[in-house]
C-alpha positions as CSV (number, residue, x, y, z in Angstrom):
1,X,91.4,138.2,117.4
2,X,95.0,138.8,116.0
3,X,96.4,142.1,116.5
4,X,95.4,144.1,113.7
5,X,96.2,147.6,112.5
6,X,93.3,149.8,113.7
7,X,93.8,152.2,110.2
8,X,92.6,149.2,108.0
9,X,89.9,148.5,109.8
10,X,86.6,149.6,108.3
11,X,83.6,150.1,110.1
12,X,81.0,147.4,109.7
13,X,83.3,145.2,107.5
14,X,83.9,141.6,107.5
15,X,87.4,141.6,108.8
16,X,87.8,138.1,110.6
17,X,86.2,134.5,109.8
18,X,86.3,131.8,112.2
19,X,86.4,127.9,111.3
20,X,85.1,124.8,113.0
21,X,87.8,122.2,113.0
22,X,87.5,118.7,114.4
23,X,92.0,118.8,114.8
24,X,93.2,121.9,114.9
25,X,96.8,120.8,114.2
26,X,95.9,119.8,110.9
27,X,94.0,122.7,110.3
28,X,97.0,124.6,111.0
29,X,99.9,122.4,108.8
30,X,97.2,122.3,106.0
31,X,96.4,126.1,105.7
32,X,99.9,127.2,106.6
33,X,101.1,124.6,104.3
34,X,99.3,125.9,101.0
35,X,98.5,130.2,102.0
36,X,101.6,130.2,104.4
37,X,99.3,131.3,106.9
38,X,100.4,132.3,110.3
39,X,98.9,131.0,113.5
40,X,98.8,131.9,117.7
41,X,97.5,129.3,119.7
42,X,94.9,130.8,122.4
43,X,94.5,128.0,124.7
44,X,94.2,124.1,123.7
45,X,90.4,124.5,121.9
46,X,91.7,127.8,119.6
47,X,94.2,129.1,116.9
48,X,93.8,132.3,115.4
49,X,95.5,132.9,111.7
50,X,97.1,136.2,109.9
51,X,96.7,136.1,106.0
52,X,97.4,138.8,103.5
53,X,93.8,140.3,103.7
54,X,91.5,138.8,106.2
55,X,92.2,137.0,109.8
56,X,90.4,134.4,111.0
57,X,90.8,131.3,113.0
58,X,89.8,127.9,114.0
59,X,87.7,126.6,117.1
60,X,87.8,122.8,118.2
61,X,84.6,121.1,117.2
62,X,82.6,119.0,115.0
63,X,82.2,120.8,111.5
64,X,79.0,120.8,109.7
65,X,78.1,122.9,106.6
66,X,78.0,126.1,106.7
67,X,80.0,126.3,109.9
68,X,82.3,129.2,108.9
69,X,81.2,131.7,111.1
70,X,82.3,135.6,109.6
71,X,83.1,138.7,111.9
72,X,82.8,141.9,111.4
73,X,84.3,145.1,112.4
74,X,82.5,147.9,114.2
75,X,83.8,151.1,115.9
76,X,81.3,151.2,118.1
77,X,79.5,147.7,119.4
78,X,76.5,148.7,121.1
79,X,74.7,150.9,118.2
80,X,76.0,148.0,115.7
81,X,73.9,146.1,118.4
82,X,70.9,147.9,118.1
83,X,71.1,148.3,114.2
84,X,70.7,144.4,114.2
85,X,67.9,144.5,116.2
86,X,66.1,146.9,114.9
87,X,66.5,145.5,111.2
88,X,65.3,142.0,112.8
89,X,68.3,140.2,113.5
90,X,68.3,138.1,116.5
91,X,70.8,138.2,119.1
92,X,72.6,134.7,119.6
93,X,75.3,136.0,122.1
94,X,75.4,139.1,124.0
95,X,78.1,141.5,124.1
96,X,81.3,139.4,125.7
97,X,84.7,140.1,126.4
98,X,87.5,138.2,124.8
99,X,91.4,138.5,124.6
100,X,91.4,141.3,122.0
101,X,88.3,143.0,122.8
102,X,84.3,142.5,122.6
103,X,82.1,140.6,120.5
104,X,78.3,139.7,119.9
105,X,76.9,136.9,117.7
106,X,73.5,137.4,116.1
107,X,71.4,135.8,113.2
108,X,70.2,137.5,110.3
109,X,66.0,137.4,108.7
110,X,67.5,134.1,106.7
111,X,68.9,132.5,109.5
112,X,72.3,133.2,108.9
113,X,74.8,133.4,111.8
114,X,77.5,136.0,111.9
115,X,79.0,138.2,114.7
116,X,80.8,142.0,115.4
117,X,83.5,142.2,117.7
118,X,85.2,145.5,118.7
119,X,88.6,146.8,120.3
């Protein structure tokens, strides 16, 4: 994730969204092209962009629909963890540590894939 100021982050809020993109390059002249987004390369498979309200940023793959994969916020992972379970989400990807901080990946009742990463 992109460096963020830690006083507008609210707890349990989506604050980063994460794109599949089949050439990152172009993903990066396109968006920075039309929002004048800005973009940090994290290796040759990742960019990560800054916009006005939310971050986000683009992984190397094959997209399909409904392959926008949103992040939230959360102070404190584990019990954001255990909320999910509890209400019947299922854990895709345990706790892991990335560049940035921690992050999970879990699927809601509807099938619906989202994640929480913390500092």
């Amino acid at each position: 994730m992109t460096e963020v100021d830690s006083q507008k982050l609210k707890h349990e809020q989506i604050q980063y969204i994460e794109f599949v993109s089949k050439d990152l390059a172009e993903a990066k002249h396109f968006y920075s092209s039309c929002f004048e987004w800005k973009f940090t390369d994290y290796g040759p498979e990742y960019t990560a962009f800054e916009g006005d309200y939310v971050d986000g940023g683009f992984t190397y793959g094959q997209p399909i629909n409904g392959s926008i994969l949103v992040v939230l916020y959360s102070k404190d992972i584990e019990a954001t963890k255990q909320k999910v379970i509890s209400a019947g989400g299922t854990i895709v990807t345990d706790i892991f540590s990335f560049p940035g901080g921690r992050r999970f990946q879990f699927r809601d009742p509807d099938g619906y894939e989202l994640a929480v990463w913390s500092e």
